[in-house]
Structure formats: structure tokens, C-alpha cells
N, C-alpha and C positions, 0 to 999 in steps of 0.2 A: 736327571731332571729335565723334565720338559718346559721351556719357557714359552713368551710372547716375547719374548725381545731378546736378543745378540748379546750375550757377551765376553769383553775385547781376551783373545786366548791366555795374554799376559795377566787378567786378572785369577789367578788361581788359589791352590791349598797352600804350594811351593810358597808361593811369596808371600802371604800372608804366614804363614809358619815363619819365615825367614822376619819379620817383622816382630812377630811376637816373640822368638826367641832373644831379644831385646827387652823387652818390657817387661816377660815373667823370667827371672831364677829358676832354674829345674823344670824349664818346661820339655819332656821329652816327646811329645807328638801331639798331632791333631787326629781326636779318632771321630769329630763330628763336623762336617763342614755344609753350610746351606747357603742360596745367594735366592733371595724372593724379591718381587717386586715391593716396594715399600709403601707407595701412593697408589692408590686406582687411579682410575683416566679423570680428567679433569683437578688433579689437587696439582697436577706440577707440570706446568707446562713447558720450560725452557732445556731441560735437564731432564736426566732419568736416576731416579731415584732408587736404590738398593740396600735392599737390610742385609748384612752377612754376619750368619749365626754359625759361631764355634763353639766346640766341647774340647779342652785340653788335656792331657793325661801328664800329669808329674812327674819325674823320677822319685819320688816320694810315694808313688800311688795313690796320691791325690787327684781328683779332679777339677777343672775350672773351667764358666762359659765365660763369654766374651760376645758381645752384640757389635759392630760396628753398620755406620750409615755410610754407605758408599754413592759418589753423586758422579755421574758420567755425561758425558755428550751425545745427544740423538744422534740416530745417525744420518736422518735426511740433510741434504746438500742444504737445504735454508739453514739449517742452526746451525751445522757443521760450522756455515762461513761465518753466520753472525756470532757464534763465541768467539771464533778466532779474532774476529774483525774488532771486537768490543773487549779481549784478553780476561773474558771472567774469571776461568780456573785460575789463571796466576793471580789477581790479584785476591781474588776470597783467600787461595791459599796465605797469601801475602798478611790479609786482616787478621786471619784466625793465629798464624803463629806469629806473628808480629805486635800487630796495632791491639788488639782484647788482650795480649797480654800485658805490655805496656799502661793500660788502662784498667786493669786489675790491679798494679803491683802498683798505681799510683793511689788508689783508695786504700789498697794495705796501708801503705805508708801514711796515711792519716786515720786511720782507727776502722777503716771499714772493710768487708769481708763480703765481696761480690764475687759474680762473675756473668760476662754478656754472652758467651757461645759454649759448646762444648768442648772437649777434648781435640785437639788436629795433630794428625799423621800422618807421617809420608812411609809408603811402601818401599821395600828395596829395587826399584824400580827405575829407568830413564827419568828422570826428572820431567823431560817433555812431554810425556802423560797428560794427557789434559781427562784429571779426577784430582776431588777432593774426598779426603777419607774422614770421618768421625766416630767420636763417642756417640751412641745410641741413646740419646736422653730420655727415651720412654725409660728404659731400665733404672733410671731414676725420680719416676712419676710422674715426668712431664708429659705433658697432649695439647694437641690441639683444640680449638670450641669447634663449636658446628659453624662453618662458615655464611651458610645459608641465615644462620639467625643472629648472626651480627652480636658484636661487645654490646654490654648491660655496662652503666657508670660505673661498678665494680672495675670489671676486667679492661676498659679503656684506662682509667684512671693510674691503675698498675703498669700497663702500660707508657702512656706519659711521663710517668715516676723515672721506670726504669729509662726512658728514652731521654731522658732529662739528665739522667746521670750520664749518659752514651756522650750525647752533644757537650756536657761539661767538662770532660773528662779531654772531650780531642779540640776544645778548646783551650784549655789550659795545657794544653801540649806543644799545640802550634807555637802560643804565646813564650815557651818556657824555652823552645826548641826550633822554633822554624817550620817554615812548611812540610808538609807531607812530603815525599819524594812523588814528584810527578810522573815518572813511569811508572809508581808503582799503584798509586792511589790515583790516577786521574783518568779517563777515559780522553781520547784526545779524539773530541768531537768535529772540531771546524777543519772540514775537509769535504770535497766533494764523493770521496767512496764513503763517509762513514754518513751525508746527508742523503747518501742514494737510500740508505740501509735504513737510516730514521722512516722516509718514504715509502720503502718494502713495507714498513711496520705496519706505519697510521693511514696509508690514501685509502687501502681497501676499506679497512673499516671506518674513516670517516664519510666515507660516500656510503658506505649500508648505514649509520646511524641517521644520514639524512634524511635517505630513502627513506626511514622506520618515524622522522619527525612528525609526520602528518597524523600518527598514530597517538601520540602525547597530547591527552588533553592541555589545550589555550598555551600551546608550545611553539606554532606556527612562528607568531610572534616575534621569537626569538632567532629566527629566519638567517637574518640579513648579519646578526649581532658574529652567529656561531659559522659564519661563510668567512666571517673577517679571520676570524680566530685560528680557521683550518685550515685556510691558504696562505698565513704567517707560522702556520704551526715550529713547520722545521727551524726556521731561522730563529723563531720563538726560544726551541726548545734547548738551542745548542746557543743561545745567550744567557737564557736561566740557570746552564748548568756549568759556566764559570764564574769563578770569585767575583765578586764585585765587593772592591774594598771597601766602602763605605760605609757597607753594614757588619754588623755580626757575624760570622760564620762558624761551620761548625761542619764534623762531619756527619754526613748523611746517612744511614743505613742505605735510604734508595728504592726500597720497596717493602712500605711496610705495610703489609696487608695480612688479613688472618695466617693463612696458611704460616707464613714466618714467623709465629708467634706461638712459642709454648707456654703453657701455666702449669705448675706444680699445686697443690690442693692440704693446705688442715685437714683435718679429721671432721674439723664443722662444713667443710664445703667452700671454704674461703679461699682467697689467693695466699701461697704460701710463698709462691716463689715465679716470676719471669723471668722467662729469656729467648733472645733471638737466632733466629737463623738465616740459611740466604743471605750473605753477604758480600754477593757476587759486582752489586752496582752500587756499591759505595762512591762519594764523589763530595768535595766539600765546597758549601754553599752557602746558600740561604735555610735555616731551620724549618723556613714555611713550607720546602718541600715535605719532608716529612709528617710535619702534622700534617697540613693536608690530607696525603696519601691516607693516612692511617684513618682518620676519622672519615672522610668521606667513602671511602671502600669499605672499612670494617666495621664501622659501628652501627649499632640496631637502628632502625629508622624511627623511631620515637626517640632518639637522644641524638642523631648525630647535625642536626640542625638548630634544634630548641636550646641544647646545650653546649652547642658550639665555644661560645664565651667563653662558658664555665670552664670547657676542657682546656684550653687555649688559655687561661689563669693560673689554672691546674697544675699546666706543665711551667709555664713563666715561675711559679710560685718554687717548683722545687729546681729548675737551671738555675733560679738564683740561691739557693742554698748550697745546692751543689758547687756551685763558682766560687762561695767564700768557703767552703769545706775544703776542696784545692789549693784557695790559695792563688786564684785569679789577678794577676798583676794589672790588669788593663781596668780602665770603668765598666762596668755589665751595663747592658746596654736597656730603658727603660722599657715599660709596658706600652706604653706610647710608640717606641720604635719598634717593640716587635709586629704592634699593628699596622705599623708600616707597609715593612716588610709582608704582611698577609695579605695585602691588599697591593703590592708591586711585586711580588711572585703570584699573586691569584690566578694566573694559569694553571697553576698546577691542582686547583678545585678543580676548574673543566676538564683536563687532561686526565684526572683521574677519575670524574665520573663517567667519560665517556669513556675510557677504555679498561684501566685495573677491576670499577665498581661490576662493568659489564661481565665479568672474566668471574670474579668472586660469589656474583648473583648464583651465576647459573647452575641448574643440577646435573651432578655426575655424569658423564657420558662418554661413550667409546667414540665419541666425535671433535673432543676437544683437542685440538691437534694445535701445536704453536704455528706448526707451518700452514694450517687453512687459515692464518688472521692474515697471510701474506699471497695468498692464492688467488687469480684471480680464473677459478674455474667451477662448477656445479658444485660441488663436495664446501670448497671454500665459503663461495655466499653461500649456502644450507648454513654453514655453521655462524658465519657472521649476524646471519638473520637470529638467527638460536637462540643469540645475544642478545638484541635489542628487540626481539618482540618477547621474548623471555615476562609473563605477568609483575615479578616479582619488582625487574628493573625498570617495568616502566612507574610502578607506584615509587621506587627512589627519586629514580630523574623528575619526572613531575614536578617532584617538589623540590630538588635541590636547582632546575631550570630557573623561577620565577625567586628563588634565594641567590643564585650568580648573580641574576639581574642587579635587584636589591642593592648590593654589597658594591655593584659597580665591579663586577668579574669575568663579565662576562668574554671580555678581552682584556686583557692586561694592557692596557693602554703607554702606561709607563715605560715598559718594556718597548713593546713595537713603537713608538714613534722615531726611535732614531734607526727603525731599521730598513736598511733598503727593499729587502721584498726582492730580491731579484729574481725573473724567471726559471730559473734553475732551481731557487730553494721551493715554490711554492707546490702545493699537493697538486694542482694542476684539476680541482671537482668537476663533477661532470655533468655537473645537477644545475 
């Protein structure tokens, strides 16, 4: 096989055979083995994605295939450090065989027959391995949409559904049981190596989306609003992303944008079935992270402002169904506080228009490199420009710019006034 990409010698036939002779009875060899890229350039930026296709042979003379997704670590020095530094692999592994199932075998027990991720396996392999292996859920109908043309009310709605069950499910858990284990589910942000890293991420591209402001029709405006907003960014970001008792919380997926998002299909063309993937940046919070993300990156741009409400009722409507289905001990918390909460996590609209929507817009390209959004060299801004002169994202922003306003979003004001801002945390713009 000739690839485009490395890979690690330990992933071979040897151990995957050694795997599977666990899982099949009478499996006596592998006579077909393949490992392909699984995403083209631009669908996955953080990770590398692999499909490994087997053919078994039986001591029966039977045959059987077996599809699995295999998800690896780039190998450039930037992502290298930032998974380590951020512990993805251990903790998705963590979610998939742990927390989904937990949150499956707690809807069995009350009459319902879910499931939020695929199959998880571990290879006979060092545990230290940083890969996560799965079931291949194409082989069971699921796919992606086109990401470029964004969820119809249909396929959002489904969505919220299922993700309404997700946050129910690790609410009535916490309540039932206590918190998460914090090494395993929490990302431990407040520190100054992991604020350098948040900085790696966002300076580059928040000074190219600057630069690119003057480009957005009656955007200027918003000038002074979105300077406050990215020179609090960091310190912003890593107060958003712990508990605050106060409110409701729940756990987050963390990034929910097309690509993480499968749908299965009827016969009529309908949604038959959801479910998620990438569960690498889970993290328990405020819900408004979430919807957020989801709507403003993913949904079509005729519904994902007009129908904002609607969706945001949508999903209220079934977390509280969801909660007495469980068996929620605590009061659920009203419609009124969830619009709280939307409007004192509202950073996370801006945050995700400027950065996830930017990422989701753009068309396929052998240029979409995770580590140009952190480069600060020719190759780097080509690509960051990519993004925000991109036609498609300036007709979003446009309108979701003079909708932050609106809403009073455009900094989370809540948030930042009790924060110090100290020199160290700030993006440091140059504009």
C-alpha cells in the first residue's frame, strides 16, 4: 500500500488479529487486511482518521468482514503537544467505554433502547497508545450531511432531541452519583502552559478575522465591541469552561458541529436514527455551550438565526422530558433560566462563529492543516485568510454580527466583569 500519511509499525494485521480472536469464536486467520484514509483533507482536522477493512476466514470455512474506525495523532510537533497537553485520547476512550455506556444502560432501565456513540475497543496493545479504535457506523447506514449546506429543521431538531437526551442522561447521573471524576472528564485549564496553548489556537486567527472585518458589510461597527471580546478571550474561555454551581449543568459533548454528526435514513428519506462522535473535548458546564456550537456552525443559514427560539424550546422541551423519564431528583431548571444561561455563556456564539463556523464553511482543501490555524508563517495566513474571505462565511457572519449585537452578545459581559484581564492572559492584537 502506498499512503499519504505514516502509519505507527505497532498498528498491524498481528494485533488486530489478536483482537479479533476475542470477539469472533473460530476465527482462524485474516486473509484480507486494508488501512485507507477515512476523511479527505479538510473533514478532520485535529486527528487522523482511518478506516481498517478486514475479511476473516473461520475454522468453519466461513467468512466474515469487519470495518473498524481507527483515530490516531498527527504527527506534527503542534498537535503532538496539544493532545497530550489537553489528554484527548484518554479521555474519549474514557467516555466511549465508560460514561455512553452508563447512559445507555440508564434509559434501558427505564423502557428505552438508545445508544449515543459506536462500539469502543482496545487493541492488545501498551495501553499508552494514544488511538481510539471503533465500530465503523457507515456499515450500519449512518453518514454524514453535506456540511457546506448546513441542518434543514428536520436534521437540527433530531439532533437537539438526541442531545437533550445526552445532557439528561449526565445530569441525572451526577445528581444520583456525584461528580464526574475530574482526571478523567475534565480538562484542567487554569494554568499558564494550557493558557499559552488556548493562545497557540485563537491570536493567529483572531487578528486574520480582524484584518478580513473591513470586508463585512456595516461590520466595522462592531469594531471596538469584538477587541473587548478577543483580548479577554483566554481568561473568558477557561471561566466558561468550569462548573459554576449556580446553574444547571450537564455534560457537554464540546464540539458539536456537522462533521460529529451521523444520521441513519427510512426508506422515505427521513431521520431514522442519530448519533455522535468525537468525544474527545467533553467537559461539564453550562448546556448553552452546546447548543450554541451546534446551531451556529451547523445549521443552514435560513434557520439558524430566524429559528433560533424555536430550536432552543425544542431542545428545553425534550431535557425536560428526558429529566422526568430519569427520574431527576433535583428541580429542572426553568425556560427562563435556560435563557439565562444563553445569554451569560453568549460567548460561546461569538467563539463559535468566529472560529468552528469558519472551519465548517470552507471547501475541501489539501490546505486545511490544524497546525496553519497556529502558524504564524506564508502557508499559515494563506490559509487563515481561506477562512474568512471564504464568500460563503462572510454571508453567515454578516448576519449573525448585527444578531450578537442584538442579543447583547457580543461580549459576555457577565462573565468578564469579574475578571482581571491580566497581561499574560490577553491575545495581546496587533491591529
Amino acid at each position: 500500500m502506498e499512503l499519504d500519511f505514516k502509519i505507527p509499525k505497532w498498528v498491524n494485521k498481528e494485533i488486530f488479529h489478536k483482537m479479533l480472536k476475542q470477539l469472533f469464536d473460530g476465527l482462524d486467520g485474516i486473509i484480507y487486511f486494508d488501512i485507507a484514509r477515512a476523511l479527505t483533507s479538510g473533514e478532520n482536522y485535529s486527528t487522523l482518521m482511518l478506516r481498517v477493512q478486514i475479511k476473516m476466514k473461520l475454522k468453519d470455512g466461513r467468512t466474515r468482514s469487519s470495518s473498524f474506525m481507527l483515530k490516531l495523532p498527527h504527527e506534527t510537533k503542534e498537535m503532538k503537544d496539544m493532545l497530550a497537553s489537553l489528554n484527548f485520547f484518554h479521555l474519549e476512550n474514557v467516555v466511549y467505554q465508560s460514561v455512553l455506556n452508563e447512559m445507555e444502560r440508564m434509559y434501558a432501565e427505564s423502557g428505552v433502547e438508545l445508544r449515543f456513540g459506536a462500539k469502543c475497543y482496545r487493541l492488545s496493545a501498551d495501553n499508552e497508545k494514544l488511538y481510539l479504535l471503533l465500530e465503523d457506523l457507515s456499515c450500519c447506514g449512518f453518514k454524514n450531511v453535506n456540511r457546506l449546506d448546513g441542518l434543514d429543521v428536520e436534521h437540527t431538531e433530531c439532533v437537539l432531541r438526541k442531545l437533550a437526551q445526552f445532557h439528561a442522561a449526565s445530569a441525572c447521573r451526577v445528581a444520583a452519583l456525584g461528580p464526574y471524576t475530574e482526571k478523567l472528564l475534565f480538562h484542567k485549564l487554569d494554568s499558564k502552559h494550557i493558557r499559552s496553548k488556548i493562545r497557540q489556537v485563537y491570536a493567529l486567527m483572531a487578528e486574520t478575522f480582524m484584518e478580513n472585518l473591513k470586508n463585512y458589510k456595516n461590520c466595522e461597527k462592531y469594531r471596538e465591541s469584538l477587541l473587548i471580546f478577543f483580548n479577554n478571550l483566554i481568561e473568558w474561555y477557561v471561566k466558561a469552561r468550569v462548573v459554576h454551581t449556580q446553574y444547571f449543568n450537564v455534560l457537554n459533548h464540546g464540539d458539536m458541529w456537522t462533521n460529529n454528526i451521523l444520521f441513519k435514513y427510512k426508506t422515505d428519506g427521513h431521520v431514522e436514527e442519530t448519533c455522535f462522535v468525537d468525544y474527545q473535548n467533553c467537559n461539564y458546564g453550562s448546556p448553552a455551550q452546546d447548543i450554541y456550537v451546534l446551531i451556529i456552525s451547523s445549521v443552514h443559514i435560513d434557520f439558524k438565526l430566524k429559528k433560533f427560539d424555536h430550536f432552543v424550546d425544542y431542545y428545553y422541551k425534550h431535557l425536560v422530558e428526558n429529566l422526568k423519564l430519569l427520574k431527576y431528583p433535583s428541580g429542572i431548571m426553568s425556560r427562563q433560566e435556560l435563557q439565562e444561561q444563553l445569554k451569560v455563556f453568549g460567548g460561546w456564539a461569538f467563539l463559535t462563529s468566529f472560529f468552528t463556523m469558519g472551519v465548517t464553511l470552507l471547501d475541501p482543501t489539501d490546505k486545511a492543516k490544524f497546525e496553519y490555524v497556529m502558524r504564524d508563517t506564508p502557508e499559515g495566513k494563506d490559509f487563515q485568510n481561506l477562512i474568512y474571505s471564504n464568500p460563503r462565511y462572510i454571508k453567515h457572519i454578516e448576519g449573525i454580527l448585527p444578531w450578537l449585537h442584538e442579543r447583547d452578545l457580543m461580549h459576555p459581559s457577565n462573565l468578564l466583569k469579574d475578571l482581571s484581564g491580566s497581561p499574560s492572559s490577553k491575545l495581546e492584537m496587533k491591529i
